[in-house]
PyMOL Python script that loads the backbone (N, CA, C, O; Angstrom):
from pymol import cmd

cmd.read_pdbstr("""\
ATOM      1  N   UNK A   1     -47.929 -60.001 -10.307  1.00  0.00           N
ATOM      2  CA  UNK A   1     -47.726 -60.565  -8.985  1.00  0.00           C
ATOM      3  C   UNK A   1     -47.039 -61.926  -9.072  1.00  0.00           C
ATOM      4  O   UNK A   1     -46.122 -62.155  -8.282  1.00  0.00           O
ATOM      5  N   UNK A   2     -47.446 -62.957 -10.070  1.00  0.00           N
ATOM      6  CA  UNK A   2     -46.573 -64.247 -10.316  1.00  0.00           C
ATOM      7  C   UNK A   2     -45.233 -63.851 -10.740  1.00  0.00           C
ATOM      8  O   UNK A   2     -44.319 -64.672 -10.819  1.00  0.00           O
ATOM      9  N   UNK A   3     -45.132 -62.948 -10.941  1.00  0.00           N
ATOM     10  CA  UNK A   3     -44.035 -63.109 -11.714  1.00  0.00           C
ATOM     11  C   UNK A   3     -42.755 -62.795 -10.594  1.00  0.00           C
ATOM     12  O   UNK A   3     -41.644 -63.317 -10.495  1.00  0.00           O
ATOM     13  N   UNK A   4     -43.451 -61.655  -9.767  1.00  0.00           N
ATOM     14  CA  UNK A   4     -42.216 -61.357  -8.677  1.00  0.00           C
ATOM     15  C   UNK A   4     -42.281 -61.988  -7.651  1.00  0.00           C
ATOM     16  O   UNK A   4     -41.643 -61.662  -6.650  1.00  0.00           O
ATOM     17  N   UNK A   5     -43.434 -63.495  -7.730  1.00  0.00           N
ATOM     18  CA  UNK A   5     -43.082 -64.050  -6.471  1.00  0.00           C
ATOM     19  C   UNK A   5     -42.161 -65.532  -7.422  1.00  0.00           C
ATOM     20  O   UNK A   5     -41.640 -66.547  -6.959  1.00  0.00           O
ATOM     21  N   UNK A   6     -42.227 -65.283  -8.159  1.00  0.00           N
ATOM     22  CA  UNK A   6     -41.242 -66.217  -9.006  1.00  0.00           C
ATOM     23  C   UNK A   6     -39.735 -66.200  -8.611  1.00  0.00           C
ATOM     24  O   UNK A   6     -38.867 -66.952  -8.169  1.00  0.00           O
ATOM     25  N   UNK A   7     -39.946 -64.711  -9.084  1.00  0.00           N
ATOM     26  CA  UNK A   7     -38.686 -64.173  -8.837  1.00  0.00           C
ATOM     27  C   UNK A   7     -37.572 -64.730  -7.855  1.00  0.00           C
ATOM     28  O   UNK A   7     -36.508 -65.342  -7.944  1.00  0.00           O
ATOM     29  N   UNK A   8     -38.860 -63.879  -6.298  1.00  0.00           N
ATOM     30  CA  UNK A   8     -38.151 -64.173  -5.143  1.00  0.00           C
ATOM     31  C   UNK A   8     -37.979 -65.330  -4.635  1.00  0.00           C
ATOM     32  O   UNK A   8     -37.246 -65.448  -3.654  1.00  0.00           O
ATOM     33  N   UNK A   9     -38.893 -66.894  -5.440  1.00  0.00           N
ATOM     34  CA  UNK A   9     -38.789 -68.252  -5.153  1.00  0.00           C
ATOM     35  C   UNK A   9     -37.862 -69.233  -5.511  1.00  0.00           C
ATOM     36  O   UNK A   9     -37.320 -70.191  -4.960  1.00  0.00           O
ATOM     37  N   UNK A  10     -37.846 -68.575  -6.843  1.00  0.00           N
ATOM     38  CA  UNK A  10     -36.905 -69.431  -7.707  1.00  0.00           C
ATOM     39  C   UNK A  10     -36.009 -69.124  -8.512  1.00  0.00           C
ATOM     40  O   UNK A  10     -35.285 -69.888  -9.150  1.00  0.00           O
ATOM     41  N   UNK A  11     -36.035 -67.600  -8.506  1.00  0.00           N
ATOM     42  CA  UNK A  11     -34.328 -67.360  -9.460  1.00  0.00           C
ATOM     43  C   UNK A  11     -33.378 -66.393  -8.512  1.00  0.00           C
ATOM     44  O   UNK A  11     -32.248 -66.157  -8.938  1.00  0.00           O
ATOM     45  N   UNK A  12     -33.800 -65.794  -7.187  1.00  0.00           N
ATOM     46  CA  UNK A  12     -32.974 -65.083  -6.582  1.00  0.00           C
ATOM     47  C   UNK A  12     -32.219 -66.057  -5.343  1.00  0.00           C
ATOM     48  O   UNK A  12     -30.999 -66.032  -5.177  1.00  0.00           O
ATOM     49  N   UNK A  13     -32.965 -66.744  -4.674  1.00  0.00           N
ATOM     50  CA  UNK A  13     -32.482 -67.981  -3.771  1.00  0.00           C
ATOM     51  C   UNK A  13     -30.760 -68.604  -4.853  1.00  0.00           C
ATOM     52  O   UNK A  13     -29.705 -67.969  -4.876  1.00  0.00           O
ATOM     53  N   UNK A  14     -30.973 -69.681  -5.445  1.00  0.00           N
ATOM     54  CA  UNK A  14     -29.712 -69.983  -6.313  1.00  0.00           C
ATOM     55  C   UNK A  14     -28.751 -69.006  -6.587  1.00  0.00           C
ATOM     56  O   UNK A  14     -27.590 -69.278  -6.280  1.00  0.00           O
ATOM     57  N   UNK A  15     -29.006 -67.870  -7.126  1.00  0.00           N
ATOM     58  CA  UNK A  15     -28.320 -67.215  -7.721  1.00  0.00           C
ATOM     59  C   UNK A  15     -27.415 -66.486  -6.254  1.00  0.00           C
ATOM     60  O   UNK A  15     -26.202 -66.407  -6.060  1.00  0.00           O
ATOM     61  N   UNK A  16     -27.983 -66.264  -5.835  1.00  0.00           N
ATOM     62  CA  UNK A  16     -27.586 -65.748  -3.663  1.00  0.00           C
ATOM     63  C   UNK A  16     -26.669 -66.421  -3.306  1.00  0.00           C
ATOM     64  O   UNK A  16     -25.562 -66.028  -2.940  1.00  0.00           O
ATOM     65  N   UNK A  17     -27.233 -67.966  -3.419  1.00  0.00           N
ATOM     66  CA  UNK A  17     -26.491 -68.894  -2.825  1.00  0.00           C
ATOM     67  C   UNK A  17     -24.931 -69.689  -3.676  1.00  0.00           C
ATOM     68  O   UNK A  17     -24.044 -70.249  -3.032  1.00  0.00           O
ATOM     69  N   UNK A  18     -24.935 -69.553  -5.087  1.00  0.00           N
ATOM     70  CA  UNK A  18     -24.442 -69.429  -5.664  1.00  0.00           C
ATOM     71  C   UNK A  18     -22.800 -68.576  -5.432  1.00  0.00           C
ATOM     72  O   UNK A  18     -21.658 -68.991  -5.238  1.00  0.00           O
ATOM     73  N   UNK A  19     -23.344 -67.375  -5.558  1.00  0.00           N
ATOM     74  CA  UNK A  19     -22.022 -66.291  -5.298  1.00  0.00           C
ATOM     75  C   UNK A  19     -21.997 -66.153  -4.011  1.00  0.00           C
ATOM     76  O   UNK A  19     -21.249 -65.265  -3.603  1.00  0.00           O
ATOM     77  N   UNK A  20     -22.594 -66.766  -3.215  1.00  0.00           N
ATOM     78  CA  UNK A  20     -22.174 -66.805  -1.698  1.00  0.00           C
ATOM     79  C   UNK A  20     -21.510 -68.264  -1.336  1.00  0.00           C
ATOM     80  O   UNK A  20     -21.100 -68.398  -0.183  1.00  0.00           O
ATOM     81  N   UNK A  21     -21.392 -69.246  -2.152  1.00  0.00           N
ATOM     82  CA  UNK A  21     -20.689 -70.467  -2.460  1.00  0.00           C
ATOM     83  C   UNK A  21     -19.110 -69.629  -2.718  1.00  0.00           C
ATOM     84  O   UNK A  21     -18.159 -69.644  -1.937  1.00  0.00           O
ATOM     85  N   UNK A  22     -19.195 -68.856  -4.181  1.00  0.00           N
ATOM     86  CA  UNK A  22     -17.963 -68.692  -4.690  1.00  0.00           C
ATOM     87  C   UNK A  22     -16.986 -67.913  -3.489  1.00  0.00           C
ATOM     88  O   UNK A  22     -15.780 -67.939  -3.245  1.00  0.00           O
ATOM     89  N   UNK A  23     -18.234 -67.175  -2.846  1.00  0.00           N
ATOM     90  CA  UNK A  23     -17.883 -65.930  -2.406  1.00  0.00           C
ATOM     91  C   UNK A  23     -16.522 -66.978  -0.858  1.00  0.00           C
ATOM     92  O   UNK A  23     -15.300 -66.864  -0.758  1.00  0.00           O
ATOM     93  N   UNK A  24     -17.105 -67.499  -0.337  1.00  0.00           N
ATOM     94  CA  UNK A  24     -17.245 -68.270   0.561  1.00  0.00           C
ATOM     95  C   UNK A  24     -15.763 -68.922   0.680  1.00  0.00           C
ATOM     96  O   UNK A  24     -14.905 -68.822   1.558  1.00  0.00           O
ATOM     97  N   UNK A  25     -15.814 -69.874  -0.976  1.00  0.00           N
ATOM     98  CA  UNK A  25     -14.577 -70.575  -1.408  1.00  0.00           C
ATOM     99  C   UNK A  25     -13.100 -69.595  -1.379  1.00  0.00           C
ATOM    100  O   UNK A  25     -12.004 -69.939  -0.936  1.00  0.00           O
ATOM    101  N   UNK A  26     -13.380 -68.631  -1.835  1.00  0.00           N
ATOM    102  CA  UNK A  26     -12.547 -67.869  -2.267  1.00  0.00           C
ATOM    103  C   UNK A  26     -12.022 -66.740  -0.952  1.00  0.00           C
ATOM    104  O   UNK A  26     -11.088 -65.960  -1.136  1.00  0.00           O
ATOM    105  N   UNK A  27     -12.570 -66.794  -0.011  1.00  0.00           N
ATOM    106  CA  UNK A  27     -12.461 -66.330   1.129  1.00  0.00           C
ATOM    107  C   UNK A  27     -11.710 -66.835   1.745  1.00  0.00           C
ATOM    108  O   UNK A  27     -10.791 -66.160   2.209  1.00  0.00           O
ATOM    109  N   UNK A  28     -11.793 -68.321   2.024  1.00  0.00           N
ATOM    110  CA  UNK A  28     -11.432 -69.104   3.161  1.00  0.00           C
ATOM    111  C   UNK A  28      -9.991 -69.352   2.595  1.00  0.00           C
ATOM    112  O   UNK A  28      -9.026 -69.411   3.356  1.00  0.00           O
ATOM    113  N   UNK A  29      -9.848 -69.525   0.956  1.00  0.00           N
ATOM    114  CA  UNK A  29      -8.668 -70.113   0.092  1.00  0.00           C
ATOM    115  C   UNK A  29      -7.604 -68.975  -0.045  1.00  0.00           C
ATOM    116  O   UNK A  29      -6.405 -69.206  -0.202  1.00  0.00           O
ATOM    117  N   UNK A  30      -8.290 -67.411   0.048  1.00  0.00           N
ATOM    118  CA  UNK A  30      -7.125 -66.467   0.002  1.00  0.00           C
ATOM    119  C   UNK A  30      -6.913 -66.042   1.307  1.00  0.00           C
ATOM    120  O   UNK A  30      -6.302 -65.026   1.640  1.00  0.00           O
ATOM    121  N   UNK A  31      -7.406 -66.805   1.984  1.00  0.00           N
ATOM    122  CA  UNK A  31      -7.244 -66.197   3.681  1.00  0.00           C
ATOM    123  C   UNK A  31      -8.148 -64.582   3.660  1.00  0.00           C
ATOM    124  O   UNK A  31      -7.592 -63.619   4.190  1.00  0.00           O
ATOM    125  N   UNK A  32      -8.893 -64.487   3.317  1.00  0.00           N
ATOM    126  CA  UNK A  32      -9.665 -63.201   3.456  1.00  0.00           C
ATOM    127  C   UNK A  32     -10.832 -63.281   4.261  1.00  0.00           C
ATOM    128  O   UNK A  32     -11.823 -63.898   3.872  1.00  0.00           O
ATOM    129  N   UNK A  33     -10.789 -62.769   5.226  1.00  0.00           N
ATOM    130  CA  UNK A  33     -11.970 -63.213   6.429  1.00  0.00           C
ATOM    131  C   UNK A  33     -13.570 -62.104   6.101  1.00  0.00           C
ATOM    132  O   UNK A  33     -14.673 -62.152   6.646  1.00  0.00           O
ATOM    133  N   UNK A  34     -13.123 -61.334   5.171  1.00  0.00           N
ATOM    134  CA  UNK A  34     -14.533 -60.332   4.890  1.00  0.00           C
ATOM    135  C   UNK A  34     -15.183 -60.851   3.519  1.00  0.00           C
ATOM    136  O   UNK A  34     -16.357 -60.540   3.320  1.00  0.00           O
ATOM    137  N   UNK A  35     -14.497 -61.630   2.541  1.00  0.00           N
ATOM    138  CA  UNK A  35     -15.515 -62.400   1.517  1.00  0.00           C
ATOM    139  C   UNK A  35     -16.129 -63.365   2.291  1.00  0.00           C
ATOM    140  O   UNK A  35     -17.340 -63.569   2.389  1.00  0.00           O
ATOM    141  N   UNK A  36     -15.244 -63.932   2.823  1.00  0.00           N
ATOM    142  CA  UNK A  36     -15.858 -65.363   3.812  1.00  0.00           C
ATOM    143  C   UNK A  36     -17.205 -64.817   4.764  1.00  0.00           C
ATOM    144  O   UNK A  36     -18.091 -65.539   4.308  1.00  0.00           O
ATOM    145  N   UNK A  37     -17.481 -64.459   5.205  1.00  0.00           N
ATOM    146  CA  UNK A  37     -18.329 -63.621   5.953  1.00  0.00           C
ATOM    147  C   UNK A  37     -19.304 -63.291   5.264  1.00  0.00           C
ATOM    148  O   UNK A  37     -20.441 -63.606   5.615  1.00  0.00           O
ATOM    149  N   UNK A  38     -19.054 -62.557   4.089  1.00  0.00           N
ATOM    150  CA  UNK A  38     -20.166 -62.179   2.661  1.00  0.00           C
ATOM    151  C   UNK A  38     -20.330 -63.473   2.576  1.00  0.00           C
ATOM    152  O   UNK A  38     -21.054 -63.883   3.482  1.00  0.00           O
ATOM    153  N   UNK A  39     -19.853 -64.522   1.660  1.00  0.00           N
ATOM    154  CA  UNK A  39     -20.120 -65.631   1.487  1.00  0.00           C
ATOM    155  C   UNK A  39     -21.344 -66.480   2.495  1.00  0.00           C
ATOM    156  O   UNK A  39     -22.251 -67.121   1.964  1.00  0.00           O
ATOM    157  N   UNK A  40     -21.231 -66.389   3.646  1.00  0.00           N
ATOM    158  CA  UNK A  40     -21.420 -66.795   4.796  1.00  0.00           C
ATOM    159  C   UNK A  40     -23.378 -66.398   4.581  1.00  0.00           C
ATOM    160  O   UNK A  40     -24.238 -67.181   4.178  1.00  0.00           O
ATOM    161  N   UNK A  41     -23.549 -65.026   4.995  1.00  0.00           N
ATOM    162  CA  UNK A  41     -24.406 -63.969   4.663  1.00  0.00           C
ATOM    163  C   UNK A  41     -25.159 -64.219   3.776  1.00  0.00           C
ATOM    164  O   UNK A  41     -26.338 -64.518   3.967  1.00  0.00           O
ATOM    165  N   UNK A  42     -24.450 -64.119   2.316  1.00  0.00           N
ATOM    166  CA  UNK A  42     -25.080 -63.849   1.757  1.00  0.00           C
ATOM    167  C   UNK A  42     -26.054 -65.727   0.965  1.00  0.00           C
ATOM    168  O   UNK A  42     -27.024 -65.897   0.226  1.00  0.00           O
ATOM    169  N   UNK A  43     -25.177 -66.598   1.601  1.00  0.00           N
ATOM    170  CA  UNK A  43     -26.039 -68.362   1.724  1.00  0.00           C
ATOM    171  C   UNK A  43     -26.853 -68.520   2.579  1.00  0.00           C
ATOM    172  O   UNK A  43     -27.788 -69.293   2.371  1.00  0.00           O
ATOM    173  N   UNK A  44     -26.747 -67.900   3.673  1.00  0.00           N
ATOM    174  CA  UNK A  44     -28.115 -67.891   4.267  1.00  0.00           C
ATOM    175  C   UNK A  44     -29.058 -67.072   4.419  1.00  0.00           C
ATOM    176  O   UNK A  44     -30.030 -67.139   5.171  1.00  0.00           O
ATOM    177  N   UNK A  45     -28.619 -65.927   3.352  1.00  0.00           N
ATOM    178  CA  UNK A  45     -30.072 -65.175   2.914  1.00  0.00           C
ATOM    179  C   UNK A  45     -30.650 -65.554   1.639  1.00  0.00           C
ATOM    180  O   UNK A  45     -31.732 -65.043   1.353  1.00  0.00           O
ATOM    181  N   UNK A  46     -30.053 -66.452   0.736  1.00  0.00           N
ATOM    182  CA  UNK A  46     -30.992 -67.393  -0.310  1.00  0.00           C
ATOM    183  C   UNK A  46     -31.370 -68.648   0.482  1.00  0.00           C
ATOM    184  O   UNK A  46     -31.921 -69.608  -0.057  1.00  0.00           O
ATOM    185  N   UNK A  47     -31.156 -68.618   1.362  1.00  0.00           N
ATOM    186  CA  UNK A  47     -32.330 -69.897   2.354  1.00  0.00           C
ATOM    187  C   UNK A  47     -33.220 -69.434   2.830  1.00  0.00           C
ATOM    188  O   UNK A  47     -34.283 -70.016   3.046  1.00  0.00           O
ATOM    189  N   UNK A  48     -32.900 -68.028   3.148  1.00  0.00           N
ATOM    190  CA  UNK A  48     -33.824 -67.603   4.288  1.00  0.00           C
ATOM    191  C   UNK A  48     -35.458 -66.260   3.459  1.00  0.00           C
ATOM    192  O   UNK A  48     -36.593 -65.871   3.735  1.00  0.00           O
ATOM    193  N   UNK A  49     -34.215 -66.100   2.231  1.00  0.00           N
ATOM    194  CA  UNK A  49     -35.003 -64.666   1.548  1.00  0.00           C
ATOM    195  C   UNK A  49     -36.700 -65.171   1.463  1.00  0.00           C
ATOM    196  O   UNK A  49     -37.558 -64.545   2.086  1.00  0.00           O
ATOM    197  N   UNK A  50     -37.057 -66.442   0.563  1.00  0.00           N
ATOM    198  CA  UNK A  50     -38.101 -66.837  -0.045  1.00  0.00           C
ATOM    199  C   UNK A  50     -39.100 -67.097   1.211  1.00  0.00           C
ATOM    200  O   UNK A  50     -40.308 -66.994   0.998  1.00  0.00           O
ATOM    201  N   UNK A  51     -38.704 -67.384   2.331  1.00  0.00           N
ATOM    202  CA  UNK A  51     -39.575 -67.562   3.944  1.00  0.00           C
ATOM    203  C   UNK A  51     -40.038 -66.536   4.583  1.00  0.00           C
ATOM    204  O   UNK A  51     -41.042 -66.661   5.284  1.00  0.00           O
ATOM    205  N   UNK A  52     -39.179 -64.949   4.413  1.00  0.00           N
ATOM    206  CA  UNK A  52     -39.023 -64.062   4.493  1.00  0.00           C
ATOM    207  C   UNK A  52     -39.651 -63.010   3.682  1.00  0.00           C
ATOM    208  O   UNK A  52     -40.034 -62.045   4.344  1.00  0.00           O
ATOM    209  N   UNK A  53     -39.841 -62.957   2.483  1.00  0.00           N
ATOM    210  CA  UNK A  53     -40.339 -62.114   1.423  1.00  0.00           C
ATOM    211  C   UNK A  53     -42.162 -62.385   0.942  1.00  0.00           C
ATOM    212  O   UNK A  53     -43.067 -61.552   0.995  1.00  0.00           O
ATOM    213  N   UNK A  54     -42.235 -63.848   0.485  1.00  0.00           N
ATOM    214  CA  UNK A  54     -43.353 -64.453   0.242  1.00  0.00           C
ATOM    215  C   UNK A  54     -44.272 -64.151   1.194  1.00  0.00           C
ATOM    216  O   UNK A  54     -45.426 -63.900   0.846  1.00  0.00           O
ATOM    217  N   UNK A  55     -43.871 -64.128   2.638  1.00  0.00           N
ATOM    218  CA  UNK A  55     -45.440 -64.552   3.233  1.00  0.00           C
ATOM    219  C   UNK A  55     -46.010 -63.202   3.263  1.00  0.00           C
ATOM    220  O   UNK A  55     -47.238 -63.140   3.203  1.00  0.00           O
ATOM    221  N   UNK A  56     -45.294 -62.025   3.352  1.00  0.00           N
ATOM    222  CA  UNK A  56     -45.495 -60.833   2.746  1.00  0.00           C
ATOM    223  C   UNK A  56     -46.446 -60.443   1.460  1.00  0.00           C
ATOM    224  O   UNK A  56     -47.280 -59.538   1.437  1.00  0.00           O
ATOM    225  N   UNK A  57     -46.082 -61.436   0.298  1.00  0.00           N
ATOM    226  CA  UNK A  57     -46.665 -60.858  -0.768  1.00  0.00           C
ATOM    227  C   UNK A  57     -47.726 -61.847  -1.099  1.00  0.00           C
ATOM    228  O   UNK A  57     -48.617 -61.479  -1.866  1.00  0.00           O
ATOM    229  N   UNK A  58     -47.746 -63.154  -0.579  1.00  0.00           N
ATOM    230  CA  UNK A  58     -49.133 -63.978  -0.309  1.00  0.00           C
ATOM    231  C   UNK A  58     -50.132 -63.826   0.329  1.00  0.00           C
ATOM    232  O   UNK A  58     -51.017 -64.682   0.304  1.00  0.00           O
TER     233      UNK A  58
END
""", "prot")
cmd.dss("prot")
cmd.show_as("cartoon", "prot")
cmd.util.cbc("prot")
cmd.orient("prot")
């Protein structure tokens, strides 16, 4: 049970937000409006995942 609320606290948040950074950059810079969007998405579901998932498994 620690281990997968680890998981969802502290190594899936960054890593989300991360490639939704790159995702994001690389969207807006090749003019591509559907990474940007992923990008978008997928940064505010490593803000939102750990608020979302936890109170579930607490």
């Amino acid at each position: 049970m620690t281990n997968v609320t680890i998981l969802f606290s502290h190594i899936l948040p960054p890593l989300l937000a991360f490639a939704g950074i790159i995702l994001l950059c690389s969207g807006i810079m090749d003019r591509k409006k559907d990474y940007a969007l992923i990008g978008i998405v997928m940064f505010f579901a490593a803000g939102l995942l750990p608020f979302l998932v936890l109170q579930f498994m607490i």
